[in-house]
C-alpha positions in Angstrom: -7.8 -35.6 -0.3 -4.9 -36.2 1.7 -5.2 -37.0 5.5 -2.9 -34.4 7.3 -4.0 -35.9 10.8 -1.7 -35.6 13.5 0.5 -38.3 14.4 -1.6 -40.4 16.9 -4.5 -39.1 16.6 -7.0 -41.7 16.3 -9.6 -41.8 13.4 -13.5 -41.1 14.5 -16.6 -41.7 13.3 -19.3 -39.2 12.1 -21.4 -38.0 15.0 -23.6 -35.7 13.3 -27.5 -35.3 14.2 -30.3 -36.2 12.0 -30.4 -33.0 11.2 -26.6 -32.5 9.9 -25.7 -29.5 12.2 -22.9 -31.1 14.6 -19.6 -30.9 13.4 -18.2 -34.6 13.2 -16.1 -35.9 15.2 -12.9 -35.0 13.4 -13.3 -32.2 13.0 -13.9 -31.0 16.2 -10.8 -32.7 17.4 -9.2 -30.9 15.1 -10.4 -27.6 16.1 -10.5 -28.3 19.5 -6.2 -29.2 19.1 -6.3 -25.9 17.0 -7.3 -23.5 19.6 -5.6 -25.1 22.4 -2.5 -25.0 20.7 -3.2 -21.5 19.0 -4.0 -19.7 22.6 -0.8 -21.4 23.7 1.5 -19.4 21.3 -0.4 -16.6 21.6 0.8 -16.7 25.1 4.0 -17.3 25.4 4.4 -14.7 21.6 3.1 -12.3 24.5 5.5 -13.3 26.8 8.4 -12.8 24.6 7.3 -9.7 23.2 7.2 -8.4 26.7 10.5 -9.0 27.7 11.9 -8.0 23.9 9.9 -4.2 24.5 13.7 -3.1 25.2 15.1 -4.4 22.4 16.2 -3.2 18.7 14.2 -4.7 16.0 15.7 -7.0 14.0 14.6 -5.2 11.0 12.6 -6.0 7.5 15.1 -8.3 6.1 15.9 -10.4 9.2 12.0 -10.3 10.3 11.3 -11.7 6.3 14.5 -14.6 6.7 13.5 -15.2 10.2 9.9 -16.0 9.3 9.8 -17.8 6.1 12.2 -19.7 7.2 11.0 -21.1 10.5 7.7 -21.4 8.5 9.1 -23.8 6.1 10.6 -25.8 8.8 7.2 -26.0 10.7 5.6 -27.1 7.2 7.8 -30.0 6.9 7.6 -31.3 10.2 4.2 -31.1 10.9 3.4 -34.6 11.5 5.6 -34.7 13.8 6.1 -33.6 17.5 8.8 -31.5 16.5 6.3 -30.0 14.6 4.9 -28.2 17.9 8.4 -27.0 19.0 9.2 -25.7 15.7 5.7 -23.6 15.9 6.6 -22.1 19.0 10.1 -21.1 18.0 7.9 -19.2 15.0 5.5 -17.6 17.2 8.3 -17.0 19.5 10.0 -14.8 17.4 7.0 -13.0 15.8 7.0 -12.0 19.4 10.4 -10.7 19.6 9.6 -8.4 16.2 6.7 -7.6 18.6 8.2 -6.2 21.4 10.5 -3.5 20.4 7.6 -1.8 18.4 5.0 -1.8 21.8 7.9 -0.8 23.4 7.9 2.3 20.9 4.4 3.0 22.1 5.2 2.3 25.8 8.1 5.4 25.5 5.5 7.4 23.8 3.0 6.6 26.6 0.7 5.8 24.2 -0.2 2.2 25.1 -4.2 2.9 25.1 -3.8 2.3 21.1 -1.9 -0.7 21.7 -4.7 -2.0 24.2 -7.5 -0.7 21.6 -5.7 -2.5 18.5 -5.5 -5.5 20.9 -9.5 -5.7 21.9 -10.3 -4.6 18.3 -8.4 -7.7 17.1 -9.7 -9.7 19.6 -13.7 -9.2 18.9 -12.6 -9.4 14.8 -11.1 -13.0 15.5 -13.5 -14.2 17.9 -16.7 -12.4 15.8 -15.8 -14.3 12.3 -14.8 -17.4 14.3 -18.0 -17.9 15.9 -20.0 -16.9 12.5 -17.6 -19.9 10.7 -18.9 -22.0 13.8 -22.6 -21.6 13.6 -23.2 -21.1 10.0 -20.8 -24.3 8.9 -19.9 -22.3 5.4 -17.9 -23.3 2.8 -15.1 -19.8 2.5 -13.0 -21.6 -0.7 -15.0 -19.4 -2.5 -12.8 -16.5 -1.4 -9.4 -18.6 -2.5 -9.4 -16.3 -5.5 -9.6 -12.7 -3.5 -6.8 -14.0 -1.4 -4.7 -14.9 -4.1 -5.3 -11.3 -6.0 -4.9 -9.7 -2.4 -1.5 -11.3 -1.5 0.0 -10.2 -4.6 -1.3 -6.5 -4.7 0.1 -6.3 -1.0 2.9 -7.4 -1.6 3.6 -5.3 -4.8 2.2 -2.5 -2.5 4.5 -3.4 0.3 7.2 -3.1 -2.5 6.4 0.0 -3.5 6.0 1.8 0.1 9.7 1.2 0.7 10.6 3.2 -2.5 8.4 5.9 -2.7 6.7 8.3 -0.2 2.7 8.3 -2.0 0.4 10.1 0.7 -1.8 6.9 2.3 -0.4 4.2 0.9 0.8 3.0 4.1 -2.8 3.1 5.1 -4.1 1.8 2.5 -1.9 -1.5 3.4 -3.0 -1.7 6.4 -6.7 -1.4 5.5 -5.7 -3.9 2.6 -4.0 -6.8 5.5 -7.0 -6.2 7.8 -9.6 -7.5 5.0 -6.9 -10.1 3.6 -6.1 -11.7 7.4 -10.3 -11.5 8.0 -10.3 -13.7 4.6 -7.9 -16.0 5.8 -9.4 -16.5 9.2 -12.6 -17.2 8.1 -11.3 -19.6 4.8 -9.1 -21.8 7.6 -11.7 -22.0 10.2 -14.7 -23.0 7.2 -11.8 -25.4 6.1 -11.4 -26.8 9.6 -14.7 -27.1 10.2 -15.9 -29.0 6.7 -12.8 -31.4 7.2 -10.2 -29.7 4.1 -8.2 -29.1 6.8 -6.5 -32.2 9.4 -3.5 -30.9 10.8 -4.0 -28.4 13.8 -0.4 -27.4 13.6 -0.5 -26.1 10.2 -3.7 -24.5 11.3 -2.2 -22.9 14.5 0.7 -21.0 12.1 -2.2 -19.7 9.3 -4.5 -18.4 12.4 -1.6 -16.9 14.6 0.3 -15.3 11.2 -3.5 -13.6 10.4 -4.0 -12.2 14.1 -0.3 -11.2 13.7 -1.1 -9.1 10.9 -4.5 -8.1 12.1 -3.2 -6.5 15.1 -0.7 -4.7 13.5 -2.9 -3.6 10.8 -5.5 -2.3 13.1 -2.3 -0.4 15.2 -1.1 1.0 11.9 -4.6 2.7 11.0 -5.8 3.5 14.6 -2.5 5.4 14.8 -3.1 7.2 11.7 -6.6 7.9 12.8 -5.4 9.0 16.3 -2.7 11.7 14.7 0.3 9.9 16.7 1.9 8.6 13.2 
């Protein structure tokens, strides 16, 4: 398996008990870097989202372009430190697409769904990351229903710009919300049983599934609430 360690950091031994339940040594740098780094974007996505709350969105097409595109340059410089700048420009601008929809919200004075959707996302993260942590599982067993998922959503995405079919939209949303609680708990299993060696790469999959997850959870408690 390829070792996607990050420049510099050091190799470590195995420091696992006689009875196998520490994570080794690794790994837990790894996961430690992860959620450092992770809690960092988070921050300042939050910070640009607030100050972007009076802006236009930049739309499907630019928010698509804009994305993929910053994620391919973060892929390919991930072992470097320019790795860590190009993560923040991504998370950055996920926070700019952020801002002008709270800010729809803010108009509407309906910001308690924004602060629901928040904590809802929020106890979903932190409740499959802490059952990854303690039970130490395996998740590559769900590699095939995220593969199947992406590619319904997608073709579902597709389809919701074309045609006007009664719930579909929530159906999506329903659909991400499982799909980004897969992915969460594959990377942090992954993390955690050493598949996975670079916290950078790991950062981008765990913010991109809380990005989703949040807006998921917006979309349907909206729904639910009536304020569509």
């Amino acid at each position: 398996m390829q070792d996607r360690r990050f420049p510099g950091q050091q190799a470590q031994g195995i420091t696992q008990t006689q009875t196998g339940t520490s994570l080794d040594a690794s790994a837990a740098s790894v996961l430690k870097n992860t959620y450092m780094l992770l809690g960092l974007t988070i921050a300042f996505s939050a910070l640009v989202a607030f100050f972007s709350m009076g802006m236009p969105h930049p739309g499907f097409i630019i928010t698509l372009v804009g994305f993929y595109g910053l994620l391919f340059l973060t892929s390919k410089l991930q072992n470097s430190v320019w790795g860590i700048a190009s993560t923040f420009a991504l998370t950055g601008f996920m926070g700019y697409t952020l801002g002008p929809i709270i800010g729809m919200y803010a108009g509407a004075g309906a910001m308690g769904i924004v602060t629901d959707a928040l904590g809802l996302t929020a106890l979903v993260f932190f409740g499959l990351s802490a059952y990854a942590l303690i039970t130490k599982k395996d998740f590559s067993f769900l590699n095939g229903f995220v593969m199947v998922g992406f590619f319904v959503l997608i073709g579902a995405t597709v389809l919701s710009l074309f045609t006007e079919i009664s719930g579909l939209h929530l159906a999506i949303s329903c659909g991400f919300v499982l799909f980004s609680s897969a992915i969460i708990l594959m990377q942090t299993g992954s993390i955690i049983n050493g598949g996975e060696r670079n916290y950078i790469m790991a950062t981008v999959t765990l913010y991109v599934s809380l990005y989703n997850l949040f807006l998921s959870l917006l979309n349907i408690m909206t729904a639910l609430g009536g304020d569509d």
